[in-house]
C-alpha positions as a printed NumPy array, in Angstrom:
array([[-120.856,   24.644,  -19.743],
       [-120.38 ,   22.397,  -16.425],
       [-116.73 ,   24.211,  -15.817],
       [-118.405,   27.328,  -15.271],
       [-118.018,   28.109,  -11.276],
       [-119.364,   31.442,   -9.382],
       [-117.158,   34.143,   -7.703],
       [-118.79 ,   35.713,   -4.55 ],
       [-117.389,   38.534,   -2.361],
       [-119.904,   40.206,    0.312],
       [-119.64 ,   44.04 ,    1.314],
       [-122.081,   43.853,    4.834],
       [-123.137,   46.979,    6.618],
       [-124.071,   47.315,   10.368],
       [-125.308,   49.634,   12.052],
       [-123.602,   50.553,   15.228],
       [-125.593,   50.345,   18.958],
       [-124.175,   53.826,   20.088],
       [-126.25 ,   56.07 ,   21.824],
       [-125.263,   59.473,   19.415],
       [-124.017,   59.539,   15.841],
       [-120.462,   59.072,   14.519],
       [-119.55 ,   63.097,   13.948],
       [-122.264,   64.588,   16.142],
       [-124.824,   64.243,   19.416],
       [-127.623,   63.643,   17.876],
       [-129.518,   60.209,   18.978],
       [-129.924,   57.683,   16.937],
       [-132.584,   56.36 ,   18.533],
       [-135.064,   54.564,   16.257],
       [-139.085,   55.064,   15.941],
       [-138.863,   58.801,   16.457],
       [-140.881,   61.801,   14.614],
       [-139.069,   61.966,   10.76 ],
       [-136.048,   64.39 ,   10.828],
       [-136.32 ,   64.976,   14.84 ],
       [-132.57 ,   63.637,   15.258],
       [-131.318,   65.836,   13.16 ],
       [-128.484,   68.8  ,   14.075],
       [-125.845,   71.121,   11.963],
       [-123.482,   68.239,   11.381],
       [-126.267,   66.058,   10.312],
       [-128.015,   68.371,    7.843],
       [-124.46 ,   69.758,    6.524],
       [-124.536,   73.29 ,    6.758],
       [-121.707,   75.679,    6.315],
       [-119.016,   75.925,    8.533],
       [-120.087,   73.132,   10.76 ],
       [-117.214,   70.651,   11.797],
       [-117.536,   66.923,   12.345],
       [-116.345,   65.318,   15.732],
       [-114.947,   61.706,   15.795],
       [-117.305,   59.623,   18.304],
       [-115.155,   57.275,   19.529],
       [-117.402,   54.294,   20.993],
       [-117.734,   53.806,   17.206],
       [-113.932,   53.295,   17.484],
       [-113.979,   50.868,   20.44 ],
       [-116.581,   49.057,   18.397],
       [-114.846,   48.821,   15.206],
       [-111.691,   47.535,   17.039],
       [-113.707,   44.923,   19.117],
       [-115.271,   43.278,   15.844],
       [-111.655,   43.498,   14.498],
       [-110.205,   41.481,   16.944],
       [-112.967,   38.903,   16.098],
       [-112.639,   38.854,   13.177],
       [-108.686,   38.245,   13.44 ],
       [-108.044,   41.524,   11.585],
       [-104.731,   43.602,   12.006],
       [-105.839,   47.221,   13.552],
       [-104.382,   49.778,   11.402],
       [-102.305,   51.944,   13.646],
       [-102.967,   55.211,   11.104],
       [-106.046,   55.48 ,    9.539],
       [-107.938,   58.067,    7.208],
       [-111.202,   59.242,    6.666],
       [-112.247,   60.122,    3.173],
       [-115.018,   61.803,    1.361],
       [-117.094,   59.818,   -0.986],
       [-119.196,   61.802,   -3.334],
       [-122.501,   61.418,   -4.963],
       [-125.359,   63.544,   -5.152],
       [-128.673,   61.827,   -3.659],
       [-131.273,   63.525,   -1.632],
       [-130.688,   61.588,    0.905],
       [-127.361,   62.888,    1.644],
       [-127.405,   66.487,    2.382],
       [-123.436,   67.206,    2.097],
       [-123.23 ,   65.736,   -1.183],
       [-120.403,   63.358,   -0.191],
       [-120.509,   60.602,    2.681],
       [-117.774,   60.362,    5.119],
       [-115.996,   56.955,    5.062],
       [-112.632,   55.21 ,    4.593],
       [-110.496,   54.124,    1.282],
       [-107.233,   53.314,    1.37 ],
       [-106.688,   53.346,    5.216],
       [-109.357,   51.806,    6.303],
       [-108.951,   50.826,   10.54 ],
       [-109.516,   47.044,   10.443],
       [-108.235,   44.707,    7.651],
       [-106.687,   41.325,    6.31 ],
       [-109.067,   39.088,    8.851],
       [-110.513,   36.221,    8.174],
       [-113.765,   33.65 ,    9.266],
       [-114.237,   30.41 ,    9.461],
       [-117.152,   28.805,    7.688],
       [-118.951,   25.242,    8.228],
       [-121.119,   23.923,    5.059],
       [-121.794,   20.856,    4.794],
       [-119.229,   19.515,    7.091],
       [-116.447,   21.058,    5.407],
       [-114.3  ,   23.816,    6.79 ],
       [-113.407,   27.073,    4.747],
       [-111.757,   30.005,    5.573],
       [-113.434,   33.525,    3.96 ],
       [-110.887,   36.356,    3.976],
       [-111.804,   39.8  ,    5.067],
       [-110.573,   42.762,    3.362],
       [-111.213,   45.42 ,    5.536],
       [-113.727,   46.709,    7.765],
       [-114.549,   50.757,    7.514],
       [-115.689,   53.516,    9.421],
       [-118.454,   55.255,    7.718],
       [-121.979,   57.477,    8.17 ],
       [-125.075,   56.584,    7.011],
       [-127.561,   58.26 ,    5.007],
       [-130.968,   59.295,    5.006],
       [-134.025,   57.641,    4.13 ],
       [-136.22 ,   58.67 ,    1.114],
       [-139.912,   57.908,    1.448],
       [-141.807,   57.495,   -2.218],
       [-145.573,   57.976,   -2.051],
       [-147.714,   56.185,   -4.115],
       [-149.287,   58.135,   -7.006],
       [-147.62 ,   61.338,   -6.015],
       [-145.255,   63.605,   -8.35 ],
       [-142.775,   63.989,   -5.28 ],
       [-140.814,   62.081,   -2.047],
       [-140.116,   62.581,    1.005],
       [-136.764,   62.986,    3.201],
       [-136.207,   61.385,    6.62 ],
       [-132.439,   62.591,    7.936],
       [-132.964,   60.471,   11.33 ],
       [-130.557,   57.86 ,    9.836],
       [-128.016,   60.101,    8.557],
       [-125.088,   60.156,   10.247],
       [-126.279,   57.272,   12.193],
       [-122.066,   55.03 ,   12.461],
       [-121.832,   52.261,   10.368],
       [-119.223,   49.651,    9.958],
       [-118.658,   47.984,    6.254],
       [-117.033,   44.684,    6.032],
       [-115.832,   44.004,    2.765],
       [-115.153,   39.784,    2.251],
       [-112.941,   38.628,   -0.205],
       [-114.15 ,   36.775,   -3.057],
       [-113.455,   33.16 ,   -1.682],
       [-117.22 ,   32.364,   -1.55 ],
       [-118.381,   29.82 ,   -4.348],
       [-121.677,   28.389,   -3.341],
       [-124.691,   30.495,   -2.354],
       [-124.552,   28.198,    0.844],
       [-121.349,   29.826,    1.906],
       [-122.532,   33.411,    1.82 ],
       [-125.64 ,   32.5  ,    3.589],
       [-123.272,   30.63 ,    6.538],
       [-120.697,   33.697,    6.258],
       [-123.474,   36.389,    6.94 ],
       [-125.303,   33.83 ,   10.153],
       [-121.478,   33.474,   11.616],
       [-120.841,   37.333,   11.193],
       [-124.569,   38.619,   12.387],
       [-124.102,   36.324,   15.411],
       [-120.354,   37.765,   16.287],
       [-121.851,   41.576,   16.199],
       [-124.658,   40.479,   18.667],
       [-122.209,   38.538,   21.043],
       [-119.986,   41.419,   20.705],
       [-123.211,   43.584,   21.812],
       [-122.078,   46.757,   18.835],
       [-125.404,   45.843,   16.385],
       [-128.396,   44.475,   17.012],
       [-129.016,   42.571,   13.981],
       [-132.566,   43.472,   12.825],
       [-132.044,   43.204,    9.119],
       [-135.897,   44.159,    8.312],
       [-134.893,   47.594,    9.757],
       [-131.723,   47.368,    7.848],
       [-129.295,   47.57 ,   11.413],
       [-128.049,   44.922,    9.649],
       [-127.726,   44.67 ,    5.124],
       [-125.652,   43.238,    2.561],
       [-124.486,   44.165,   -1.054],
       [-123.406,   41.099,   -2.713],
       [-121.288,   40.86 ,   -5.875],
       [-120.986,   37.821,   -7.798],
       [-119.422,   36.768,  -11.291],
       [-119.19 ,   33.684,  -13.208],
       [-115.809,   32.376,  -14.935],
       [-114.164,   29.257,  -16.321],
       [-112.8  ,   27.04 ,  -13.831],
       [-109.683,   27.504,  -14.811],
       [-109.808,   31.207,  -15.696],
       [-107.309,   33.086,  -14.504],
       [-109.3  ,   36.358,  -13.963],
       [-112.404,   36.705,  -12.756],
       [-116.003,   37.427,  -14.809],
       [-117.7  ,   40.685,  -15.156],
       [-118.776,   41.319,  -11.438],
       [-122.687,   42.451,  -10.686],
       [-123.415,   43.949,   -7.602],
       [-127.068,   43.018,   -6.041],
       [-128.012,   45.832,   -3.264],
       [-129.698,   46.003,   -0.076],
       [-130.386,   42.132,    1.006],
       [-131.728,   42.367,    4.419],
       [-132.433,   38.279,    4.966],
       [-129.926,   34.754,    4.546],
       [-132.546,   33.921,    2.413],
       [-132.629,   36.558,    0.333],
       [-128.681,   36.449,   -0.334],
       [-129.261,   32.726,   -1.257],
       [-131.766,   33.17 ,   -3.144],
       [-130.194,   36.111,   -5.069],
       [-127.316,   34.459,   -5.699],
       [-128.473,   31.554,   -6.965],
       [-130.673,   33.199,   -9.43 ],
       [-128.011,   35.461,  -10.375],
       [-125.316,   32.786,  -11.015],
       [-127.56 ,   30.986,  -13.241],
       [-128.664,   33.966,  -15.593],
       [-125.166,   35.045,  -16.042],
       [-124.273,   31.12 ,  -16.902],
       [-127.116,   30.945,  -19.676],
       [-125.581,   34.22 ,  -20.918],
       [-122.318,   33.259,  -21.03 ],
       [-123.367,   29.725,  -22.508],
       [-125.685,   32.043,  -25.29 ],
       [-122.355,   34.18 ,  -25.96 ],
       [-124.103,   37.292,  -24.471],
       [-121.115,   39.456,  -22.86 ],
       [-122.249,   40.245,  -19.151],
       [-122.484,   44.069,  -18.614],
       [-120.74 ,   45.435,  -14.584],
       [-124.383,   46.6  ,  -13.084],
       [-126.266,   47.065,  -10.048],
       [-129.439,   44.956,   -9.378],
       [-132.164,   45.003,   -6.983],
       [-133.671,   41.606,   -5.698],
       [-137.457,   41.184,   -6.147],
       [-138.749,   39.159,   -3.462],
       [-141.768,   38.354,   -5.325],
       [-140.772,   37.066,   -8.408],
       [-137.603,   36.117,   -6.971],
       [-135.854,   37.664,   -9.611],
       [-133.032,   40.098,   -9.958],
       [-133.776,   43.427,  -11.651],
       [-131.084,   46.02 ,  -13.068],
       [-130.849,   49.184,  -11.409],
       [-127.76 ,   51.4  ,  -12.573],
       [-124.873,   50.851,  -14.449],
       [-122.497,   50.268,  -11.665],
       [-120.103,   52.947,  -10.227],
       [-116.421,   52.655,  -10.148],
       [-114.311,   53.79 ,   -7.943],
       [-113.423,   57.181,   -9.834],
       [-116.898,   58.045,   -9.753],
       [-116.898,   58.986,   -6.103],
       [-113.669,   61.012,   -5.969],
       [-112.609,   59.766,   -3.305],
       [-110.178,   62.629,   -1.167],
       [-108.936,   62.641,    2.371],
       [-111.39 ,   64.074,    4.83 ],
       [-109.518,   67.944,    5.846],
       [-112.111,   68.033,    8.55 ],
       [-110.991,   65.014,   10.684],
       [-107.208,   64.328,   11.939],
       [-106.04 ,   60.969,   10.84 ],
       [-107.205,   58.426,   13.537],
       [-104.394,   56.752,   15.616],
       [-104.902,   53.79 ,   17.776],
       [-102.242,   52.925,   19.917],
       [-101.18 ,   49.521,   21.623],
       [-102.397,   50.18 ,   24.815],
       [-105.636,   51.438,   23.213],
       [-106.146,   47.898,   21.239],
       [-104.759,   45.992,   24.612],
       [-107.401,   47.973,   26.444],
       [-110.482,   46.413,   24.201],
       [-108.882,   43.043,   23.978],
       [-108.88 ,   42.467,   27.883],
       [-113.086,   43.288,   28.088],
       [-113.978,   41.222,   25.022],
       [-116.882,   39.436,   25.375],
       [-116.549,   35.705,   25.27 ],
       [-117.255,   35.189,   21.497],
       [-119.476,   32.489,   20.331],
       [-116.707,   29.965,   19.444],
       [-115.979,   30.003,   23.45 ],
       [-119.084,   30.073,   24.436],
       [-119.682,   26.467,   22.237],
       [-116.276,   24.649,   23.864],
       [-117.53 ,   25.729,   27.583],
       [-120.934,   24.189,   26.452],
       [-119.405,   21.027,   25.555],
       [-116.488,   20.998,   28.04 ],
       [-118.107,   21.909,   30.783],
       [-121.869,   21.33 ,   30.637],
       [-120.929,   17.769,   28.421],
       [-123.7  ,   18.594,   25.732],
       [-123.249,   17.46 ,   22.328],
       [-122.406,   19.643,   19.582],
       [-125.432,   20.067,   17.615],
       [-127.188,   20.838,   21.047],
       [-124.448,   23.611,   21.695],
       [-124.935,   24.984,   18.17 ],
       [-128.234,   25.54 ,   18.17 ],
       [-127.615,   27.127,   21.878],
       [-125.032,   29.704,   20.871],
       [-127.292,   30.677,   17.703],
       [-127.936,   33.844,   19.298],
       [-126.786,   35.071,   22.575],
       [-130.301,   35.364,   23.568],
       [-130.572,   31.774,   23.68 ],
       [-127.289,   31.225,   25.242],
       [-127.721,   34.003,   28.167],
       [-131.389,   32.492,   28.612],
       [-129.925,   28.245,   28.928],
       [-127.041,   29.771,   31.443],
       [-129.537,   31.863,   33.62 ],
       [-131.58 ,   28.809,   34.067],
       [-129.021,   26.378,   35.246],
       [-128.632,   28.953,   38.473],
       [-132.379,   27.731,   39.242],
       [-131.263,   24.241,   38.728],
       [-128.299,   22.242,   37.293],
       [-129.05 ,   19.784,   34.648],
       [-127.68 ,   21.213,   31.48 ],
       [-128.915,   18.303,   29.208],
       [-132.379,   18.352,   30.339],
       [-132.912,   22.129,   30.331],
       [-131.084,   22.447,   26.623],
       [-133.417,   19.366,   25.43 ],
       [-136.283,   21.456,   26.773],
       [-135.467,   24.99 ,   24.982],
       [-134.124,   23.481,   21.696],
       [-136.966,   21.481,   21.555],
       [-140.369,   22.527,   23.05 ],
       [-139.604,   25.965,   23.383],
       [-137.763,   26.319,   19.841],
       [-140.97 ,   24.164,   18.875],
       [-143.626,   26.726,   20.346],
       [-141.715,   29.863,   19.093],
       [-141.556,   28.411,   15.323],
       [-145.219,   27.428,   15.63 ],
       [-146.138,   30.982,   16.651],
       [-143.922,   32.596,   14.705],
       [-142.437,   34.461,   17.583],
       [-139.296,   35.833,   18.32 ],
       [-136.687,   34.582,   21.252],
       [-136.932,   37.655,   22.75 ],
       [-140.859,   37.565,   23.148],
       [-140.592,   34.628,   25.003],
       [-143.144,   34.149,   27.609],
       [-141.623,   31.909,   29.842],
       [-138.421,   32.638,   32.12 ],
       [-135.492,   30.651,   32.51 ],
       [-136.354,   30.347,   36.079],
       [-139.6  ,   28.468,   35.482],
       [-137.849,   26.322,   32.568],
       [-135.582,   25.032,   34.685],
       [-138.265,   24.747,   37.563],
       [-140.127,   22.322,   35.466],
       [-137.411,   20.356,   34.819],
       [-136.599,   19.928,   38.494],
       [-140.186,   18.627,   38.736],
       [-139.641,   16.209,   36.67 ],
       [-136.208,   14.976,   37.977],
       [-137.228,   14.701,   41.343],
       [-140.297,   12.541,   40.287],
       [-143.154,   15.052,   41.104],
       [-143.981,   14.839,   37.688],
       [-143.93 ,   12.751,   34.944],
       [-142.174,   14.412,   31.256],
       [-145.466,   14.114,   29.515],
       [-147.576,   15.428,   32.421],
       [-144.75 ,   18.291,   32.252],
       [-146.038,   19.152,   28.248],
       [-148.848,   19.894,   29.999],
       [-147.648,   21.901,   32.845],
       [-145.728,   23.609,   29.764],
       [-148.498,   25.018,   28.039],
       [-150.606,   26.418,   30.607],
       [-147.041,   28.535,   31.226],
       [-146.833,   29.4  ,   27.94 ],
       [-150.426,   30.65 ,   28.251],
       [-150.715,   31.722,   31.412],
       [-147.243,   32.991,   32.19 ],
       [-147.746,   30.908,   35.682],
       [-145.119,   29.155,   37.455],
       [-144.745,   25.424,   36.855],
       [-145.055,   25.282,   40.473],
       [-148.563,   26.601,   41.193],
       [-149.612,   24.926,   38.25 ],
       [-149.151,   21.53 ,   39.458],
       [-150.741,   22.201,   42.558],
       [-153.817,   23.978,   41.078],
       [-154.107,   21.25 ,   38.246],
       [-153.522,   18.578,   40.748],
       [-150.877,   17.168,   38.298],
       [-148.438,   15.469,   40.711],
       [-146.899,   11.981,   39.957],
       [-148.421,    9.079,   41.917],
       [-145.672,    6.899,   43.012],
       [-147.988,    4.562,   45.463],
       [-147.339,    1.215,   44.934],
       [-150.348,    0.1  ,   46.069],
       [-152.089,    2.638,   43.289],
       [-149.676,    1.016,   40.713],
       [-150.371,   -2.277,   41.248],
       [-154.351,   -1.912,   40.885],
       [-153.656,   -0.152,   37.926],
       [-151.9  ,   -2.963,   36.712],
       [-153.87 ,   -5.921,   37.643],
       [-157.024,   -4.447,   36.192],
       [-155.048,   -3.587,   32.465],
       [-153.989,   -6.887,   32.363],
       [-157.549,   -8.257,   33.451],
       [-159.191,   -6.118,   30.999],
       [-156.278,   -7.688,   28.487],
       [-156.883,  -11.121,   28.207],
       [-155.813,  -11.947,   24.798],
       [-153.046,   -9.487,   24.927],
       [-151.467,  -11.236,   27.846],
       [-151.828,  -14.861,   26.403],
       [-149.829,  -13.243,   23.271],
       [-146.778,  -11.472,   25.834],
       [-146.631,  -14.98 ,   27.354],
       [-146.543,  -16.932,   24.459],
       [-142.79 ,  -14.67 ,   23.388],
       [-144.505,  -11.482,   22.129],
       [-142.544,   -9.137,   24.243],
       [-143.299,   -5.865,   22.59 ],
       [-147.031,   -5.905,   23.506],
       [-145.079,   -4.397,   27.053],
       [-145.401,   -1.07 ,   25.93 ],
       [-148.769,   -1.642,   24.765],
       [-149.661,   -2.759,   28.663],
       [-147.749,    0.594,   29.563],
       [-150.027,    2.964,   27.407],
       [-152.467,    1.861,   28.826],
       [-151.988,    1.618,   32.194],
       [-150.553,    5.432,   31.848],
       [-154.332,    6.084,   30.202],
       [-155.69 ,    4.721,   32.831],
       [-153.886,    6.81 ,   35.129],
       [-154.45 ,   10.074,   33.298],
       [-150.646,   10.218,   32.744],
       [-150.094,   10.57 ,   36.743],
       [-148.272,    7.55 ,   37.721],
       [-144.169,    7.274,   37.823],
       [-143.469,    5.561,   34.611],
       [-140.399,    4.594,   35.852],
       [-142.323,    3.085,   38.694],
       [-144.509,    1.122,   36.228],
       [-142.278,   -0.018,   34.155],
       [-140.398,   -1.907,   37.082],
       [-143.505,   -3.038,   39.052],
       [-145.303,   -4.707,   35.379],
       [-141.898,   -6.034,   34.284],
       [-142.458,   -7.875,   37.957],
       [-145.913,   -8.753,   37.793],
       [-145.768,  -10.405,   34.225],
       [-142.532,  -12.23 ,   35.227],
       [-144.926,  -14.172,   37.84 ]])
């Protein structure tokens, strides 16, 4: 059935960069001794009251604004309960009805077409513990670090179609909370998940298919791949006249398959109620005016200065302002020297090259932005020649030297003597008979070929540029 199309809405959860949890003081520091971050709030005993934090506020408004949501003046907290171990209240604080951000929206790019993806809201909620199942053992363990650690959910709106666009939805929204500097968007520790719901109808259905929810996808891939899979089972079930069950799945990596877990949960399940333990949260205009005026400059900016001002191209500036990282690393070496082509040509490729290879991340990087653009000085003042700076490039990369020292130690430096050159050149074309008969006789692309090799015979040192312009001479005579 070729009419059949996929309906895919995203619910993403972050978790927030403050320093203490969203109701009490506890840390939330990661890598710490299992339930050592825990306090009264945390563990839910009696009589204990939560306390709004309210950088988890400021942070919830700042992605708001990004995300070109309206900022709820009135919001309300609500309990949310289900019994799991992991949750020692029984019930989760979040948000329902009055959630504080909502109706926003993101632009998406795939392939070359522009789409807008509505957002629904974006809540104010805990997290939960961690259970720890040991293999071949009757019972599991409880780690309460997490709980209570602030989340924010962003709930899409089913405009996605393609497993493309919820892959490019999650990049543009992962890269907005690390510009915005609330998350930092390690999905294999979860800081940064996804629940994605999907459903198959008939083109021209008017209401949507039975929805299944697939849980905790912590990579783009993984969402893609999910997806995919998913909308294709439910399309050979709908073409076998198999009615599709609402459920929960589980991705398995390894088989790349999707696997039911529960029967999914509706919304009565949870009994939702109004939090009696936390006033209603109001943000006021000056409050909202207040975030808006130290926003930092989001990544959509940040690509129009790199074009506008710095005149790269676009696919250079996109693969810049990937991750702020990247972008803070190219604009802290154009203070050591100003040539924004070269030193973007030498990140997004060598260096993006090297860190692939290794499998590294940006962050491990062993080689500054001082010394990147260093080495590109080198070269544009002629000390150097761009292959002899590979070179100079991977002793840095090994070393963690400065190009500098380097090229002195190495005795790398460019030969620009036109007396050198011109030996050089007379003895390749001596030692290049034939080859020179053949340039003479109209074949003008053996010229390169008398380059190579008098850059070989050179051990890469001479000024190519230099070369070039002194052979072009001598074989004109």
């Amino acid at each position: 059935m070729s009419d059949l199309t996929a309906i895919i809405g995203l619910e993403v959860h972050i978790q927030l960069a403050t320093q203490s949890k969203i109701f009490s003081s506890s840390a939330t520091e990661t890598g710490q001794a299992p339930n050592s971050l825990t306090d009264p709030v945390t563990l839910g005993l009696p009589g204990v009251l939560p306390v709004l934090n309210k950088a988890v506020v400021d942070y919830a408004i700042k992605l708001g604004l990004a995300t070109n949501c309206k900022i709820r003046e009135k919001s309300i907290f609500a309990r949310k309960h289900y019994t799991y171990p992991d949750l020692p209240k029984g019930y989760q604080i979040s948000q329902h009805d009055k959630p504080t951000c909502y109706e926003g929206w993101l632009n998406i790019r795939v392939n070359k077409q522009s789409k807008k993806i509505g957002i629904t809201r974006i809540q104010l909620e805990e997290d939960t513990g961690k259970n720890i199942h040991l293999a071949n053992e009757p019972f599991s363990l409880i780690d309460l670090n997490r709980a209570g650690v602030p989340l924010l959910e962003i709930v899409s709106e089913p405009d996605m179609r393609l497993p493309e666009e919820a892959g490019a939805y999650l990049r543009i929204l992962h890269q907005l909370v690390k510009y915005l500097n609330i998350c930092n968007g390690n999905m294999e520790e979860g800081n940064f998940r996804c629940d994605a719901n999907v459903s198959v109808m008939q083109a021209n259905a008017q209401e949507f298919g039975t929805r299944v929810e697939i849980k905790n996808l912590n990579s783009f891939k993984h969402v893609e791949k999910a997806l995919a899979f998913e909308i294709e089972q439910q399309k050979k079930l709908i073409e076998q006249g198999v009615t599709i069950i609402q459920e929960t799945k589980l991705w398995d990596e390894v088989n790349e398959v999707t696997k039911s877990m529960r029967s999914k949960e509706y919304s009565a399940d949870y009994r939702f109620f109004p939090e009696p333990d936390l006033l209603p949260l109001i943000i006021d205009e000056n409050w909202i005016a207040n975030i808006k005026d130290n926003m930092p400059e989001l990544p959509s900016q940040t690509f129009e200065r790199l074009v506008d001002t710095y005149k790269l191209d676009e696919y250079s500036a996109e693969l810049l302002i990937s991750d702020k990282y990247v972008a803070d690393y190219f604009e802290k070496a154009l203070t050591s020297h100003y040539n924004p082509n070269g030193i973007s040509n030498w990140i997004t490729t060598e260096l993006f090259g090297r860190l692939n290879k290794e499998s590294m991340e940006f962050l491990d990087c062993p080689v500054s932005p001082k010394s990147i653009a260093i080495l590109v000085k080198l070269i544009d003042t002629g000390i150097i020649s761009g292959k002899i700076a590979k070179t100079v490039f991977d002793i840095m990369w090994r070393t963690g030297k400065d190009p500098q020292s380097i090229v002195k130690e190495q005795n790398l430096i460019q030969i620009s003597d036109n007396i050198f050159i011109q030996e050089i050149i007379d003895s390749v074309l001596k030692q290049n008979p034939t080859q020179l008969q053949t340039y003479k006789a109209g074949k003008v692309q053996l010229f390169s070929y008398f380059v190579g090799q008098a850059m070989k015979a050179s051990n890469d040192k001479v000024n190519p540029e230099l070369l070039n312009e002194m052979l072009k001479k001598t074989l004109e005579q």
